[in-house]
PAGUNU-232085 format. One line per field, with one value per residue (C-alpha): residue in three letters; x, y, z. Coordinates in pm, 1 decimal, decimal comma, always signed. Layout:
# residues N
residu: [ALA / ...];
east: [X / ...];
north: [Y / ...];
up: [Z / ...];
This chain:
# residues 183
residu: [UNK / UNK / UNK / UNK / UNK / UNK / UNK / UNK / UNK / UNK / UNK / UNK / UNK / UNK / UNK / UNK / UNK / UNK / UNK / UNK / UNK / UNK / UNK / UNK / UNK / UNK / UNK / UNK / UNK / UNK / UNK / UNK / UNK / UNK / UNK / UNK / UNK / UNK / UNK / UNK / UNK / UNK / UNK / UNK / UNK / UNK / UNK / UNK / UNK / UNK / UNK / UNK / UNK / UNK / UNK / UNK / UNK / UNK / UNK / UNK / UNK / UNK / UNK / UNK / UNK / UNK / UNK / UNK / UNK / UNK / UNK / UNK / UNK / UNK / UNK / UNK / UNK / UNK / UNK / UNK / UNK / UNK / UNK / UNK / UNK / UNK / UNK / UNK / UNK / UNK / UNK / UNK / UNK / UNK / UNK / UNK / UNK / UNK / UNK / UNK / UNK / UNK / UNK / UNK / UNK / UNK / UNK / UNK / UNK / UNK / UNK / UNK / UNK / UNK / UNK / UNK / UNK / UNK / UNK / UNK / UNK / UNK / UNK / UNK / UNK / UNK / UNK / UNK / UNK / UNK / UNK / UNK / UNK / UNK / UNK / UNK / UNK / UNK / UNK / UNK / UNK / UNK / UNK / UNK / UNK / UNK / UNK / UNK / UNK / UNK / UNK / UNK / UNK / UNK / UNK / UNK / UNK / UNK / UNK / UNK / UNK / UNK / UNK / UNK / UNK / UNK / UNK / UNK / UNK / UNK / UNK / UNK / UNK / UNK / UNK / UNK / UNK / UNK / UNK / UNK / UNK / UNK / UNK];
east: [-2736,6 / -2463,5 / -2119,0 / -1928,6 / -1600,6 / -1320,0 / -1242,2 / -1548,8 / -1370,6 / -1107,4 / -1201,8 / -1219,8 / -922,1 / -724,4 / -891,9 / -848,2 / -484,4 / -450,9 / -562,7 / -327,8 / -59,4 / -226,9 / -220,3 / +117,2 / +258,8 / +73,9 / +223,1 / +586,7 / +510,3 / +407,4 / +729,5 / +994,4 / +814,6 / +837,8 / +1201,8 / +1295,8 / +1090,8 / +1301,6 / +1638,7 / +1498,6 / +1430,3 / +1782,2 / +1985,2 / +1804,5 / +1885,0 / +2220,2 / +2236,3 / +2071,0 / +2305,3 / +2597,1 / +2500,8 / +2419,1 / +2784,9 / +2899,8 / +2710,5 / +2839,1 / +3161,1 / +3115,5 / +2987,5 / +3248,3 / +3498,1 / +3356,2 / +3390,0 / +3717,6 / +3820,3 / +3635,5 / +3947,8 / +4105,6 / +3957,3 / +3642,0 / +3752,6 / +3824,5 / +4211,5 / +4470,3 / +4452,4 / +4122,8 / +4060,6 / +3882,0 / +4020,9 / +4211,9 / +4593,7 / +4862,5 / +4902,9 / +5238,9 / +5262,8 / +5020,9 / +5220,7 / +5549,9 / +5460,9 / +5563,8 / +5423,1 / +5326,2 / +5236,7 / +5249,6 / +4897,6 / +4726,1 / +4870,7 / +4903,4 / +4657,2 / +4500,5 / +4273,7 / +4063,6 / +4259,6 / +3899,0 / +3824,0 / +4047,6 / +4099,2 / +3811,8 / +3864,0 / +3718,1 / +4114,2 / +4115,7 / +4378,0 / +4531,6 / +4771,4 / +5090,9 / +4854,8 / +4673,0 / +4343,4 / +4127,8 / +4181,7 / +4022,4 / +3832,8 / +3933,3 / +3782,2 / +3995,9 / +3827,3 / +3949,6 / +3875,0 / +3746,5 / +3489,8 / +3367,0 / +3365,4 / +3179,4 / +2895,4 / +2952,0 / +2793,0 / +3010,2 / +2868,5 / +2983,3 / +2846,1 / +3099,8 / +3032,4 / +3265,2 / +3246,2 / +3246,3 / +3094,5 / +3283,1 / +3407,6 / +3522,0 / +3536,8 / +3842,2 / +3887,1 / +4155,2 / +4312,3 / +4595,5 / +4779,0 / +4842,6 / +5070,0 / +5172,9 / +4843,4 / +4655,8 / +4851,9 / +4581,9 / +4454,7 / +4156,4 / +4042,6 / +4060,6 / +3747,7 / +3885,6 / +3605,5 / +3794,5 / +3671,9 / +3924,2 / +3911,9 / +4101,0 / +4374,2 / +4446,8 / +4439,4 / +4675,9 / +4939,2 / +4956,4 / +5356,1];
north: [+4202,2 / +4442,1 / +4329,3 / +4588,6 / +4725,9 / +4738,4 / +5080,0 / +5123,9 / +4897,1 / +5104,4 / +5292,8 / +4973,8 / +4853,9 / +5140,2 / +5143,0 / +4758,0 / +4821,4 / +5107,3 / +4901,1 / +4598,0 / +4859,3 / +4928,9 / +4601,7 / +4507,3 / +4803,5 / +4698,6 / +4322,2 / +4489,5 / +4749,8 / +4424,3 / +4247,8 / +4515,1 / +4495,1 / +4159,2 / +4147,7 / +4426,6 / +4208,7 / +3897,7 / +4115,9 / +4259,2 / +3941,1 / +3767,8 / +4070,9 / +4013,5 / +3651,0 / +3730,6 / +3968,2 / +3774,4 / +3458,8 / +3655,4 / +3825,6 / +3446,8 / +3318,8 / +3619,1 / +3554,6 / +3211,1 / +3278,1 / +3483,3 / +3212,0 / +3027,6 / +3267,9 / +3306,7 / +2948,4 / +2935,7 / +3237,4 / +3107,1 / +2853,4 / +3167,0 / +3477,0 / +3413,1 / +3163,8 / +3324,8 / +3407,1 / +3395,0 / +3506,5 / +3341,5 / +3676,5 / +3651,0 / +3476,9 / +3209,1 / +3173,4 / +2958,4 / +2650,1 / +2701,1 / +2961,8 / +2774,1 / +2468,2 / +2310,3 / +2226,2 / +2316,8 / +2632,3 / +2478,9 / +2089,6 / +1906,4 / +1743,6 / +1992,3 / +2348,9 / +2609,3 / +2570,7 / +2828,4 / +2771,7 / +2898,2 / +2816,4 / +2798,7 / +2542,7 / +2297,5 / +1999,8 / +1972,9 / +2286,4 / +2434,2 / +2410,3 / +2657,7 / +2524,8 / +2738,8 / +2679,6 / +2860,0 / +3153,9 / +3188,8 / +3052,7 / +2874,8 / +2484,6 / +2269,8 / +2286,9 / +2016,8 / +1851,9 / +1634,3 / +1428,9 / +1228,0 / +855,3 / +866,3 / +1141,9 / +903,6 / +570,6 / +799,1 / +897,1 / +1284,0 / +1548,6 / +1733,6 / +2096,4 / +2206,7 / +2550,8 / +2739,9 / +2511,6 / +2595,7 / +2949,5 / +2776,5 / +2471,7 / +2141,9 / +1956,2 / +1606,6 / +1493,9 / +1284,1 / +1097,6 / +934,8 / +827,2 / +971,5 / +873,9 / +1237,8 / +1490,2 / +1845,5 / +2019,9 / +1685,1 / +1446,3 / +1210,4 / +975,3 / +1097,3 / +1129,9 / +1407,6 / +1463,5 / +1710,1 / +1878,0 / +2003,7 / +2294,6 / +2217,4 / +1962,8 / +1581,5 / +1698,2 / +2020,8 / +1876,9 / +1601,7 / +1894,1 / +2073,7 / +2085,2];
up: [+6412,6 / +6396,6 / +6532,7 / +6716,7 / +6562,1 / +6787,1 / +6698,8 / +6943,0 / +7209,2 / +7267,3 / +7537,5 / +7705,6 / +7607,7 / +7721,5 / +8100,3 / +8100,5 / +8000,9 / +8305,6 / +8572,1 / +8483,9 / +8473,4 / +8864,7 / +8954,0 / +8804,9 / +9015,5 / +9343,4 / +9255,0 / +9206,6 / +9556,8 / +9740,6 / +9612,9 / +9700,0 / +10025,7 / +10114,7 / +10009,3 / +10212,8 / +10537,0 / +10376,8 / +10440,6 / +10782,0 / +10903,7 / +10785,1 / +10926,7 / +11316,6 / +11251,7 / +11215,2 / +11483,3 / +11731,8 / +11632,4 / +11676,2 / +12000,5 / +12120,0 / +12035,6 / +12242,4 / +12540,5 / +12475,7 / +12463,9 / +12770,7 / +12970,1 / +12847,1 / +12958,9 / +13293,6 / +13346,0 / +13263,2 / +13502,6 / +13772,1 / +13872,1 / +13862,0 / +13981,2 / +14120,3 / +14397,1 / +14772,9 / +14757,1 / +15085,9 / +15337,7 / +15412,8 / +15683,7 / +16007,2 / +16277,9 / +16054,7 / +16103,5 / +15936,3 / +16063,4 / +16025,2 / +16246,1 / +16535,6 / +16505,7 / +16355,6 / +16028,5 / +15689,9 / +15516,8 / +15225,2 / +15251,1 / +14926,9 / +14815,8 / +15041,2 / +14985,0 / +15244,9 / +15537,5 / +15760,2 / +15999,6 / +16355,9 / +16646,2 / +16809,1 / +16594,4 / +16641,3 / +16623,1 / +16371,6 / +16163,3 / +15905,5 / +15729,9 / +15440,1 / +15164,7 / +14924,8 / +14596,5 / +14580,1 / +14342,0 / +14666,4 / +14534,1 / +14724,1 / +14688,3 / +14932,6 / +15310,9 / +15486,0 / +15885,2 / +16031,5 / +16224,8 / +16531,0 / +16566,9 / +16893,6 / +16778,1 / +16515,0 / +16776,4 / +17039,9 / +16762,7 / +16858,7 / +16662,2 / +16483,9 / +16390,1 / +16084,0 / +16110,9 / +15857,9 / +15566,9 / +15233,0 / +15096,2 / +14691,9 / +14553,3 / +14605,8 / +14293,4 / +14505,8 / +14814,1 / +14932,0 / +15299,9 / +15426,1 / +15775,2 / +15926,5 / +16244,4 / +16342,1 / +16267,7 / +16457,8 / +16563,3 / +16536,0 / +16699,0 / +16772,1 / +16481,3 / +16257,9 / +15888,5 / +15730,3 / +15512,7 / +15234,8 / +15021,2 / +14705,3 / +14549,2 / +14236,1 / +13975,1 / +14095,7 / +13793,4 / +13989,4 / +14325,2 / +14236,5 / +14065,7 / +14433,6 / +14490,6];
């Protein structure tokens, strides 16, 4: 038996040779592909990272201009007038602020409190003892026009516009820190 010469193989040779070349090229194509999806996929990361520290820091923001801008600012509007001008009592009234309120209202309120900025502080009821020891409903139909942070209540034995004794029930829309700095 005659054993082939590999002068006869290479034909062969050279087409095996070609498609290696082929697939080597489709191996290198596939490559440069998935690197590029690699990069494409890192540079969204980093896009969508940054664009959630931004909303982040937005929210963050926000929160921290909220004790600042976003609460109701004086004059409260409406019907409400300064206590100080219904009664004899100071304009501004350390602790508390400066205090408007609905003459209709009285003696229960809604009280709107304000810092000397003008922002929104408190809404405070004062509530008379002999309310409380008759078990009358109170209506508290006006409610607080921002979310309450505390809630203080203390008795009183009256004062100008009140002069009966009551608690007053103050619902503070403003950390304890800031309501305790009011002067």
């Amino acid at each position: 038996m005659a054993q082939p010469r590999a002068a006869d193989d290479f034909a062969t040779i050279r087409a095996r040779i070609k498609e290696f070349h082929r697939e080597r090229e489709a191996v290198h194509a596939t490559r440069s592909q998935l690197e590029i999806s690699a990069e494409q996929v890192r540079a969204q990361l980093r896009r969508c990272l940054a664009n959630s520290i931004l909303r982040a820091l937005v929210a963050i923001l926000l929160t921290g201009l909220a004790g600042c801008y976003l609460l109701p600012r004086e004059p409260p509007g409406g019907n409400y007038k300064k206590v100080s001008e219904l009664v004899r009592f100071p304009d501004f009234y350390p602790g508390l602020g400066r205090l408007y309120v609905q003459p209709s209202t009285l003696p229960l309120g809604p009280f709107r409190a304000y810092d000397r900025q003008g922002l929104l502080v408190s809404t405070i009821y004062m509530v008379p003892i002999n309310d409380l020891d008759a078990r009358k409903m109170m209506e508290i139909v006006e409610g607080t026009p921002v979310p309450v942070d505390h809630v203080d209540i203390h008795y009183t034995s009256g004062h100008p516009g009140v002069p009966e004794p009551h608690y007053h029930v103050i619902l503070w829309h403003v950390s304890p820190e800031r309501a305790r700095n009011l002067y």
